[in-house]
C-alpha positions, 0 to 999 in steps of 0.5 A, a space after each residue: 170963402 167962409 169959415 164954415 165953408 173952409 171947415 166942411 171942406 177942410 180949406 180952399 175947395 180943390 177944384 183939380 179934385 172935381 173930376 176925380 169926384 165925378 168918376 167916383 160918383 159917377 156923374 162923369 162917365 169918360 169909359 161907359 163899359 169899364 164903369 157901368 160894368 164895375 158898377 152893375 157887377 158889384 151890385 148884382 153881386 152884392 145883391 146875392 151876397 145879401 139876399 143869401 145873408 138874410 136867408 141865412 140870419 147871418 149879419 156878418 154875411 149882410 155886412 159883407 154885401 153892403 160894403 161891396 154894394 155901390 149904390 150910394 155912388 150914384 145917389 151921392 153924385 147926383 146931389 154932386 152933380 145939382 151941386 155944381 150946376 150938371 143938370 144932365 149928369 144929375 138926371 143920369 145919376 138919378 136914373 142909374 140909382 133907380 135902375 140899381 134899386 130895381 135891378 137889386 130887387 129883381 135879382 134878390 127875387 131870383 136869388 130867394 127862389 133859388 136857394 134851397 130853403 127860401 128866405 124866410 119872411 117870419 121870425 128872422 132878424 135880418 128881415 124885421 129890423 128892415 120891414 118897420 122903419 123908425 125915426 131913428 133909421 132916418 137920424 143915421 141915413 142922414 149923418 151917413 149921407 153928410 160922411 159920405 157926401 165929406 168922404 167924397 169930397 175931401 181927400 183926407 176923409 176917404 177911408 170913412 166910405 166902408 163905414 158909411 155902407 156899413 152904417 146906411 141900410 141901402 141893398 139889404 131893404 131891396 133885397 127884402 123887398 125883392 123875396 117878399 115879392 117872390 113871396 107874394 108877401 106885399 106888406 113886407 115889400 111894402 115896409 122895406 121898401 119903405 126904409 129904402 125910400 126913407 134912405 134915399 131922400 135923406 141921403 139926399 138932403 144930407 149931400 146937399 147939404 155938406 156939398 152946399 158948405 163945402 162950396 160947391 154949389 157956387 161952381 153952378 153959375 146959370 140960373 137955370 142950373 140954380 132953379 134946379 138946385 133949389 128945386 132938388 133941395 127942396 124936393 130932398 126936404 119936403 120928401 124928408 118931412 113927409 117921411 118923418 111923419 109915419 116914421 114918427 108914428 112907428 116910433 111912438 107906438 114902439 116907445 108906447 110899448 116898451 112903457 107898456 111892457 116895463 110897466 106890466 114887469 114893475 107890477 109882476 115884480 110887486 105882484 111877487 115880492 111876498 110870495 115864494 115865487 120869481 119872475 120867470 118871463 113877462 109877455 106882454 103884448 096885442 094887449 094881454 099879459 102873459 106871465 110865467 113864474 117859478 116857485 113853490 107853495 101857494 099860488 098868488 092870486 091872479 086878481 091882485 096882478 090886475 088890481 096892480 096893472 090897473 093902479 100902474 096904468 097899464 092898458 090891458 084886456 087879459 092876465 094869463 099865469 104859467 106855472 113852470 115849476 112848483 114843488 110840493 
C-alpha cells in the first residue's frame, strides 16, 4: 500500500468496513423495502421541504432539505461500487440517482402548484443563485464530492456527511428545476438543471478519485471490471471538462461585470469629488449607467461623467442622473 494511499485512507484499508460502505451507499441492497423505502421517503420529503423553502426565500428552510436529502448516496456508491469492480451494483446505483433526480422534480412541480402563492421565479434568491452556475460552483462539488466519498470511506470522517449536504447544491436545483416547469418557465429549468448535471459529474470524478487513493480500486481484480472503471473515470473527466467551459464563460461575463461596475463607481466618485453632492447609488448594467446623487446647489454636468467612463474604459451606450434630494 503506498503512502498516499495510507493518508487518504488514514492506514491499511479495512476490508470489514465494505459492506457497511455498500449498505450506506447503496450499492448493497440485503432488505429492498426497509432501504428503498427510507430513501424514497427522505427524498420526497425532502424535496417539499425545498420546494417550500425557495417559495418562501428562506435559506434556513433550504439548508434544512438538503441535510435530510439523500441523493448523494447513491451517486457516492456507484463511484464505490466501479471502484471495487460491482459493475452490476454501479449500474443500480446509476439508475436510482436519476430516478431520484427525477423523482424531486416532479415532486417539487406538484408541491409549487400546491402552495397558495407559487414559487416565484423572478426576483428570488433561492432561485437566481441556482439557475446561472459558474465555475466556482464546480470547485465546491468537487471538494464536497472528495469529503463525501473520505466520510464514507474512513470510519473517523463520518460526522463530515451534514456539511457535505449542506456545502454540494444537489435537491434544491431540481426542485427549481421542477416549479420552473410547472411554470412553463424552460430557460430557468434549463440553467438549474444545469448546476445539477455540473454536481453530478464532479461528484463523480472527485469519488473516483479519493476511492482510487484510498486503495479500493485494487479490490476489482477482472479485467472487464477494470475497462469499466476506466471507462466511468474517463466519462466523469470528460463530462467534467466539457461543463468547465460554459461555466468558464458565465464566470468571465460575471468578472466583466463587476470590472465594469467598479469602473462606472471610480468615475461617478471622481465625477463628484469638487461638487456638493454624493453618490447615493450607481446602477450600471445592460450597458447603461444609471446614477442617483444627493446634494445641493449646481447640478454636474453630465458630459463630464461620460468623458470620465470613457478615459476609464468603460463600455457604455447611455448615462442617466437622479437627483433625490436637492436644497435651494
Amino acid at each position: 500500500m503506498s503512502v498516499v494511499s495510507r493518508i487518504f485512507a488514514g492506514g491499511k484499508t479495512n476490508a470489514e468496513r465494505i459492506p457497511e460502505i455498500e449498505r450506506i451507499t447503496l450499492v448493497r441492497v440485503d432488505n429492498p423495502v426497509k432501504q428503498y423505502s427510507a430513501f424514497l421517503l427522505c427524498l420526497v420529503l425532502s424535496a417539499v421541504i425545498a420546494t417550500c423553502g425557495i417559495a418562501a426565500e428562506s435559506s434556513a428552510i433550504v439548508i434544512g432539505a438538503m441535510l435530510i436529502a439523500p441523493l448523494m448516496s447513491p451517486m457516492i456508491g456507484t463511484s464505490f461500487a466501479i471502484a471495487t469492480g460491482k459493475r452490476r451494483q454501479a449500474a443500480r446505483g446509476l439508475l436510482v440517482a436519476l430516478s431520484g433526480a427525477a423523482a424531486v422534480v416532479a415532486v417539487a412541480g406538484v408541491a409549487s402548484l400546491a402552495i397558495p402563492a407559487g414559487v416565484p421565479l423572478v426576483g428570488n434568491g433561492e432561485v437566481s443563485s441556482r439557475v446561472s452556475p459558474r465555475l466556482v460552483d464546480l470547485v465546491v462539488a468537487v471538494a464536497s464530492g472528495a469529503v463525501g466519498a473520505l466520510a464514507v470511506g474512513r470510519d473517523d470522517v463520518f460526522d463530515a456527511i451534514p456539511g457535505v449536504a449542506i456545502s454540494v447544491s444537489i435537491v434544491p436545483p431540481l426542485c427549481v428545476a421542477g416549479a420552473a416547469l410547472a411554470q412553463g418557465a424552460q430557460a430557468v429549468a434549463s440553467g438549474a438543471l444545469l448546476l445539477f448535471t455540473v454536481n453530478f459529474f464532479a461528484i463523480q470524478l472527485s469519488c473516483n478519485a479519493v476511492f482510487f487513493l484510498m486503495g479500493f480500486a485494487g479490490r476489482a481484480q477482472d479485467g472487464s471490471s477494470a475497462k469499466a472503471r476506466l471507462l466511468w473515470y474517463a466519462t466523469a473527466v470528460v463530462g467534467t471538462v466539457l461543463l468547465a467551459v460554459p461555466l468558464a464563460a458565465a464566470s468571465n461575463e460575471v468578472i466583466e461585470q463587476y470590472s465594469f461596475e467598479r469602473g462606472a463607481a471610480q468615475s461617478v466618485r471622481e465625477w463628484l469629488r469638487e461638487s456638493s453632492y454624493e453618490p447615493v447609488s450607481v446602477d450600471a448594467s445592460g450597458g447603461a449607467v444609471v446614477v442617483e446623487i444627493a446634494g445641493e446647489g449646481t447640478l454636474p454636468d453630465l458630459d463630464d461623467l461620460r468623458i470620465l467612463l470613457r478615459e476609464s474604459k468603460v463600455p457604455v451606450e447611455d448615462v442617466k442622473m437622479r437627483v433625490t434630494r436637492q436644497y435651494s
